[in-house]
C-alpha positions in Angstrom: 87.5 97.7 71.0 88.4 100.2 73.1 85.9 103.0 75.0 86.1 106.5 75.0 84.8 107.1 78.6 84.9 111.1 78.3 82.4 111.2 75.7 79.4 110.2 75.4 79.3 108.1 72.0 76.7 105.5 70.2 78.6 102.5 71.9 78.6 105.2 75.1 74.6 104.6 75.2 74.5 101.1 74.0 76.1 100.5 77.4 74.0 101.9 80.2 72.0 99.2 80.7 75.0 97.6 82.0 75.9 100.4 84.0 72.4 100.7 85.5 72.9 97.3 86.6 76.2 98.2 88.2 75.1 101.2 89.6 72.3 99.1 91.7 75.0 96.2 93.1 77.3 98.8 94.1 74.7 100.6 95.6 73.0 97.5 97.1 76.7 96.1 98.3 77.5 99.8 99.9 73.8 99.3 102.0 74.9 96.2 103.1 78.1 97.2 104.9 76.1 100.4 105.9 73.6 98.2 107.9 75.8 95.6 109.1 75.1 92.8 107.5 78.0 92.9 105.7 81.1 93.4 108.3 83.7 96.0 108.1 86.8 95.5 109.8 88.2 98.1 112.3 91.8 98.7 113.4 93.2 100.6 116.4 96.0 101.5 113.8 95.0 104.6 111.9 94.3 103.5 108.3 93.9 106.5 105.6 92.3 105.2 102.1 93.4 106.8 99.2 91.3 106.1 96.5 89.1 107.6 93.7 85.4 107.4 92.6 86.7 107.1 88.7 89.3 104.1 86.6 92.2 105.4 85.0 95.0 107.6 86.4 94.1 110.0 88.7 97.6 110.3 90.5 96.7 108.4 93.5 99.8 106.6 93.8 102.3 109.1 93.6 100.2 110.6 96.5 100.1 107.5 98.6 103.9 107.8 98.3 103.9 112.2 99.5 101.8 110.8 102.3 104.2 108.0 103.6 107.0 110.6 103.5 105.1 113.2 105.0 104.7 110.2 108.3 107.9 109.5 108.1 109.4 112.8 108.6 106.9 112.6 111.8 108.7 109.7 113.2 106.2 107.6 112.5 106.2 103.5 111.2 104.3 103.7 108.1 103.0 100.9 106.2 101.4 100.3 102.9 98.5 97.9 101.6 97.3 97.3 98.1 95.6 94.9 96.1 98.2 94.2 93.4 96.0 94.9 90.6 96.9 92.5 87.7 99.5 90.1 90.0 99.3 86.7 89.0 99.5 84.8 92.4 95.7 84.4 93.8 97.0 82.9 97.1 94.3 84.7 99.7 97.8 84.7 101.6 99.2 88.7 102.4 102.3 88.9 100.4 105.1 91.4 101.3 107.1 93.0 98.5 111.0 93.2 99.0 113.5 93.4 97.1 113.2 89.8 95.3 109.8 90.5 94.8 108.8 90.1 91.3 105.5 92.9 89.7 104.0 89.8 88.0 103.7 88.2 91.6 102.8 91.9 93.9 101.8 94.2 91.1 103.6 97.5 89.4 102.0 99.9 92.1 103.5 97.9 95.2 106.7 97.5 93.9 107.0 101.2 92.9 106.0 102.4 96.7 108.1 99.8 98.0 111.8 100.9 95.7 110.4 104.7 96.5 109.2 104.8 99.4 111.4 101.9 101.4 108.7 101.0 103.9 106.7 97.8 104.2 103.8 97.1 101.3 101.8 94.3 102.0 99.4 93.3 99.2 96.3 91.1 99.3 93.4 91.2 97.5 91.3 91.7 101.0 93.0 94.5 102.1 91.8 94.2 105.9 93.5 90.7 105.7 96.6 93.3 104.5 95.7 95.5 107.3 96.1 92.9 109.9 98.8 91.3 108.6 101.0 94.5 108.1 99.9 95.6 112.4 100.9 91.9 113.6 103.9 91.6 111.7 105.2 94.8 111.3 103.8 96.9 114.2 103.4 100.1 112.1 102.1 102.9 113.4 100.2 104.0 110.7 98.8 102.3 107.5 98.0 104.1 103.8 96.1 102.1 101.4 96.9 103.1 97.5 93.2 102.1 96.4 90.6 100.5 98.0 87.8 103.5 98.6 85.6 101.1 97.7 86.5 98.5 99.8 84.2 99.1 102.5 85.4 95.4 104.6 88.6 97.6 105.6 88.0 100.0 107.9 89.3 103.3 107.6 90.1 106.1 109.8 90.4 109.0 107.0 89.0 108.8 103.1 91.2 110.8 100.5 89.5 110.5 97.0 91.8 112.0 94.6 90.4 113.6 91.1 92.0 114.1 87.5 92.2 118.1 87.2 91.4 117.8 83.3 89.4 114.9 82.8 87.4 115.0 86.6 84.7 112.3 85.6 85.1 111.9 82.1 81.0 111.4 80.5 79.4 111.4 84.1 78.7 107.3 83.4 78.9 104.3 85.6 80.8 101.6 84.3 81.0 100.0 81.6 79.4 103.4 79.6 81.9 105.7 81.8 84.7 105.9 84.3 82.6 106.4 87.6 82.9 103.5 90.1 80.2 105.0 92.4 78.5 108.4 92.6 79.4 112.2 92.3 78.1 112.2 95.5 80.4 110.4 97.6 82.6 113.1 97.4 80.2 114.2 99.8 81.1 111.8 102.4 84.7 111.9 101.8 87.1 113.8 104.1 89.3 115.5 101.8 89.1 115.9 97.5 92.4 116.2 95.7 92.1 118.3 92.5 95.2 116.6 90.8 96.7 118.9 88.3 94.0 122.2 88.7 91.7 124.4 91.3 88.5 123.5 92.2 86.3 124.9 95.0 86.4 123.0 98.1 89.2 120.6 96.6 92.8 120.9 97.9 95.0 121.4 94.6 98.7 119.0 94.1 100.7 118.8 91.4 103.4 116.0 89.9 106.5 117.9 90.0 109.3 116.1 87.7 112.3 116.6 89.2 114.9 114.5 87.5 115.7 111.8 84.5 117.4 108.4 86.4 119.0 106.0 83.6 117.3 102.1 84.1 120.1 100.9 83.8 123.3 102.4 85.6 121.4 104.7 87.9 123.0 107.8 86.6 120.7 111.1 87.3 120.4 114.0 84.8 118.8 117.2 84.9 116.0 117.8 83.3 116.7 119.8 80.2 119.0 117.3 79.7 116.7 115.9 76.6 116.4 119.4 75.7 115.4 119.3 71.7 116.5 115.4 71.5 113.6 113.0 70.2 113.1 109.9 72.3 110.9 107.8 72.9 108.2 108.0 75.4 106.9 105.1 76.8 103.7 104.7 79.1 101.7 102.2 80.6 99.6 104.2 82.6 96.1 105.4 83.1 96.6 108.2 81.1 100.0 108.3 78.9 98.9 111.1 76.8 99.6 113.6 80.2 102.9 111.8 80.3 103.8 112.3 76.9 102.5 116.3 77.5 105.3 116.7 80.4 107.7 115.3 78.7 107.3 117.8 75.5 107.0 120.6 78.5 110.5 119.6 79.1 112.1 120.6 75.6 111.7 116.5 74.7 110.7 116.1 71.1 108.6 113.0 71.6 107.6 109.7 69.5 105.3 108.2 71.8 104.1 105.0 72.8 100.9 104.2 74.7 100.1 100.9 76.2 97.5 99.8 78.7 97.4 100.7 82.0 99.5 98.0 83.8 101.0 96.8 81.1 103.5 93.5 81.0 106.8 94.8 79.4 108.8 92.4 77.9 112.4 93.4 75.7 110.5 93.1 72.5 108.0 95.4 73.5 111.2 98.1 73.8 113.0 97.2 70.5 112.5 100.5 68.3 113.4 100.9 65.2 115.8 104.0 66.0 118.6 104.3 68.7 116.8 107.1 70.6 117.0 107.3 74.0 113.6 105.8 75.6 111.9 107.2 78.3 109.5 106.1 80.4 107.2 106.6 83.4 108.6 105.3 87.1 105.6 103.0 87.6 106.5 101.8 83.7 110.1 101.3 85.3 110.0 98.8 87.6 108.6 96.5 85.1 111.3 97.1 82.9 114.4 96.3 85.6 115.2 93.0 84.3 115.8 93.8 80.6 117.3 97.5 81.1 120.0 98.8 79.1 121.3 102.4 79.3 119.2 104.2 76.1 116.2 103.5 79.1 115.3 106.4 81.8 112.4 106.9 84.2 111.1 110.5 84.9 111.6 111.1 88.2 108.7 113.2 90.3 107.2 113.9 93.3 103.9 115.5 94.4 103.7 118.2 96.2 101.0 118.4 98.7 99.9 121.6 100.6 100.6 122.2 104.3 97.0 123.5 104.6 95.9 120.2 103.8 99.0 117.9 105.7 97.4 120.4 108.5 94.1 119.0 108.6 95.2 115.8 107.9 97.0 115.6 110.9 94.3 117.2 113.3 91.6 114.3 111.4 94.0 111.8 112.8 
């Protein structure tokens, strides 16, 4: 069955005593490392979390990327950790992504940052194991973790939480009722809000900029009205297809769509419509499709675009 976490529905209620309950461990767990009696892990490398206080896509990843590119162009050694949500190794070993690296073994969000952003993505389910791992072996300069706000064992120089524009936090329920992972009010304690996708007081706005279609298969870029008035199919295995399938359909694309979970397994089958229309899917989709692409597949292409009020701060923070 699945949940509608933006409203607040009969099975909604039915579900708050469960999220009472995770309200107080999270609470209780976040005391813990606030005391001390729980141990967080500090670094002389600068690490910058960027997380969010809600499940489902809020864009996070696509800005972890705008942030490693943004050190880059500074001439600094960036380096990534994750978790590898929904990897099937359970080694407490780090594992670094390359280019043999498979997503069932790192995860779809590694192995998207690693193909886009070409820098070195260490992934461990302890993430100040990552941490270490990623300053011994790699000597970075800097370190962003895609996730892990909640991870308070890692220490962390800056905290980015990043918000969905539209949905922001979806029935104002802890999990499992709603979408919240801890309170409102850690936003609070936070050093900068992104407002992905709209303005909000005291949150710095981005936006996911498409910027061209690349086929799976040959590599081949179009531009993007090159769908113009076609119907494909749009494929998503995201936190939120339905803003996915919205952009596409902004871009002239007359759209059959296909939602799947959010980290979703592709396999060929998955793929085989009934129609030859071209199929197009999200990059974080993509890299799970690799092995079995053919050229009716494409990736929409994007990039977020950060302001330099915010980069500004950023940098003076750090």
């Amino acid at each position: 069955m699945i949940i509608d976490l933006n409203t607040k529905g009969f099975v909604n209620y039915l579900l708050l005593p469960f999220s009472a309950i995770f309200y107080l461990l999270s609470l209780v767990r976040k005391q813990l490392y606030h005391t001390g009696l729980l141990t967080a892990h500090n670094f002389d490398t600068p690490v910058v979390v960027v997380g969010n206080i809600t499940v489902g896509g809020t864009g996070k990843t696509p800005i972890a990327i705008a942030l490693v590119e943004h050190f880059k162009q500074q001439g600094k050694k960036v380096g990534v950790v994750s978790r590898g949500y929904g990897r099937k190794l359970r080694s407490p070993a780090s594992q670094l992504v390359d280019k043999n690296s498979k997503v069932d073994e790192v995860g779809d969000e590694p192995m998207l940052i690693y193909w886009q952003a070409k820098v070195a993505v260490m992934v461990n389910k302890n993430r100040a194991q990552a941490v270490r791992d990623l300053i011994t072996q790699h000597k970075v300069d800097i370190i962003i973790s895609d996730d892990g706000l909640q991870h308070y064992a890692m220490g962390r120089s800056v905290e980015i939480a990043v918000i969905d524009g539209k949905r922001r936090f979806g029935n104002g329920f802890f999990l499992p009722a709603g979408p919240l992972r801890e309170s409102i009010t850690k936003l609070n304690s936070v050093d900068f809000v992104i407002n992905n996708g709209a303005q909000h007081s005291g949150e710095f706005s981005s936006k996911l900029t498409p910027k061209t279609f690349i086929n799976l298969s040959t590599g081949a870029t179009q531009a993007l009205d090159f769908f113009n008035n076609q119907t494909c199919y749009g494929v998503a295995g995201i936190g939120h297809p339905q803003r996915f399938f919205d952009t596409l359909s902004e871009l002239g694309v007359t759209v059959k769509p296909h939602a799947f979970a959010d980290h979703y397994a592709f396999t060929q089958e998955d793929l085989n419509f009934t129609e030859d229309y071209p199929i197009i899917m999200s990059a974080k989709d993509c890299v799970k499709c690799r092995q079995f692409a053919t050229q009716q597949m494409w990736y929409l292409h994007s990039e977020v675009n950060l302001s330099d009020d915010f980069l500004t701060k950023l940098d003076a923070k750090l």
